[in-house]
Every structure is written in structure tokens, then in C-alpha cells.
N, C-alpha and C positions, 0 to 999 in steps of 0.2 A: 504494500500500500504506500510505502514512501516514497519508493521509484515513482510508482505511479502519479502520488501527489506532485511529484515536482518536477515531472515531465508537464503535469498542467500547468504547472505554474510558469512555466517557459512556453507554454501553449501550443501543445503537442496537444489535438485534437484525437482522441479513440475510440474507433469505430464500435468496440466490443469492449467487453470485461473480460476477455480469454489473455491469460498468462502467455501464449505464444504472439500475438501484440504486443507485449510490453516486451520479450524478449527481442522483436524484432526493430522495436525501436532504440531499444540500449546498443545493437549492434550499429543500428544507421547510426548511431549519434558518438559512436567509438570514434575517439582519435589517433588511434592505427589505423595505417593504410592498407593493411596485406588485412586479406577478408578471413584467412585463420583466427589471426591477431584478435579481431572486432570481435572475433562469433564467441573466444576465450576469453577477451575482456567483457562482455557480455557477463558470462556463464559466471565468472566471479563476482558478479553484483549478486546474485537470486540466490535466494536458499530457499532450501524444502526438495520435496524428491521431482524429480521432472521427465522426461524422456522425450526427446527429441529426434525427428530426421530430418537431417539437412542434406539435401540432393543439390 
């Protein structure tokens, strides 16, 4: 919920309440360039159990 708060508060508009949204926006908003990098800085923000596939 804090990511998510303060993603609004920089007003990042979201479509849904699904945790793979906010995942996908923590990756756009990475400052690494290399798309490994973002998807890992990402993953280091969230806690809780998750499961993901990225194609």
C-alpha cells in the first residue's frame, strides 16, 4: 500500500488494484537501464509471496 500511495502521489494513475500493476510500474519507473536490472530493482521493493512470468 505505500508503493502504491506514492506512486499517486507523483500521479501515476491505476487502472486496477492487481499487484502485477504496481509491479509493472516500479519496473517503468527503475533507474537502470538494462531491463534485468529494473525487473530486480523492482522485485526488491515488494514483499509477500508472489509468482510471476515475465516473457
Amino acid at each position: 500500500k505505500q508503493i502504491r500511495e506514492r506512486f499517486r502521489k507523483e500521479g501515476v494513475l491505476f487502472q486496477s488494484t492487481s499487484d502485477t500493476e504496481l509491479i509493472l510500474h516500479l519496473i517503468s519507473h527503475s533507474l537502470y537501464e538494462d531491463q534485468l536490472d529494473q525487473i530486480m530493482d523492482a522485485l526488491r521493493q515488494i514483499q509477500g509471496a508472489y509468482c510471476l512470468v515475465i516473457m
